[in-house]
C-alpha positions in Angstrom: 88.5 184.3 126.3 86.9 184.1 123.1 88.9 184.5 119.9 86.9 185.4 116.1 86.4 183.1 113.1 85.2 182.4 109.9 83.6 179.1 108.8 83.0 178.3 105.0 80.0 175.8 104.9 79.4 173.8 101.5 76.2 172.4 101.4 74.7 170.0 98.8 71.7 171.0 96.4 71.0 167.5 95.6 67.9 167.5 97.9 67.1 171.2 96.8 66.3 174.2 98.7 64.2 172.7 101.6 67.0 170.5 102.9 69.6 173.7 102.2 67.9 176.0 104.5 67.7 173.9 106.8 70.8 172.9 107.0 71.8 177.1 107.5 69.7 177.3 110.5 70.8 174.1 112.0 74.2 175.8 111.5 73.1 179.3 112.5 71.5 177.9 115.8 74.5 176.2 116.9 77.0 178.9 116.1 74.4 181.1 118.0 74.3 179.1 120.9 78.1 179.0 121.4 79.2 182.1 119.9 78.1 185.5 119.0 77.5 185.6 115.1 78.9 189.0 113.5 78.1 188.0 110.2 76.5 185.2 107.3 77.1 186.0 103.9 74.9 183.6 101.8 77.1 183.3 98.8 74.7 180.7 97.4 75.1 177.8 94.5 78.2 178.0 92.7 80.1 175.2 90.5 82.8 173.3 92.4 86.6 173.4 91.2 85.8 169.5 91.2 83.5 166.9 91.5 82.7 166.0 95.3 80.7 162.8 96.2 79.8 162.9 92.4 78.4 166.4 92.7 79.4 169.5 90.8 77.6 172.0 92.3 77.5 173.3 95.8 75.9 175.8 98.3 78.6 178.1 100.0 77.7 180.2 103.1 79.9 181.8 105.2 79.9 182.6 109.0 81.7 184.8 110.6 82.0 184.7 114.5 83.3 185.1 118.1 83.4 182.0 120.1 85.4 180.0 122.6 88.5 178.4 121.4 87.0 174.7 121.5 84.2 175.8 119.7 85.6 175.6 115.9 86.6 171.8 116.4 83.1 170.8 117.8 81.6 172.8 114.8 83.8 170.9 112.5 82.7 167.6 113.8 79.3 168.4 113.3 79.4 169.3 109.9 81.3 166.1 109.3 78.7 164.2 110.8 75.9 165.6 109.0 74.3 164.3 105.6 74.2 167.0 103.3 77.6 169.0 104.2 80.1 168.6 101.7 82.8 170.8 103.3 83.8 173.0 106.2 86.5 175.0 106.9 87.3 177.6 109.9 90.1 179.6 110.0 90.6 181.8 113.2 91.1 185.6 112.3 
C-alpha cells in the first residue's frame, strides 16, 4: 500500500552549485528507487527566516511522491545524516 508525500529539502550553498546538484540527484535517485516521483519543483536559493549552522541562505527543492509508508522516515534519516542538508520535512498528503 503506498500512500503520497511531499518532502521539502534545504540544502546548503556554502560549497556552491557543484555540491547542490549533487546533493538533488543523490535525493532524486533514492526517492526513485523507493517510490514513484510525481513531481520536483526546484524552488532554488532563497534567504532563511533565520540563521542555521551560521548560514542565511539556503537551497529549497521540493519532492513530491508515492512510496511505502516506511519510506518517509528512512528518507529523513538520510538527510540527517548527510553534510550539506540543512533541513527536511515530509508531510503525507
Amino acid at each position: 500500500m503506498t500512500a503520497k508525500y511531499e518532502t521539502t529539502l534545504i540544502f546548503s550553498v556554502k560549497d556552491g552549485e557543484e555540491a547542490v546538484t549533487a546533493l538533488k540527484d543523490k535525493f532524486n535517485e533514492l526517492i526513485s528507487k523507493n517510490g514513484a516521483i510525481e513531481n520536483v519543483d526546484d524552488w532554488g536559493k532563497r534567504r532563511l527566516a533565520y540563521l542555521i549552522n551560521d548560514e542565511a541562505e539556503g537551497y529549497y527543492v521540493f519532492f513530491t511522491y508515492t512510496a511505502e509508508p516506511t519510506f518517509p522516515a528512512e528518507l529523513e534519516r538520510v538527510a540527517g545524516i548527510t553534510d550539506g542538508v540543512l533541513r527536511v520535512m515530509t508531510i503525507k498528503k
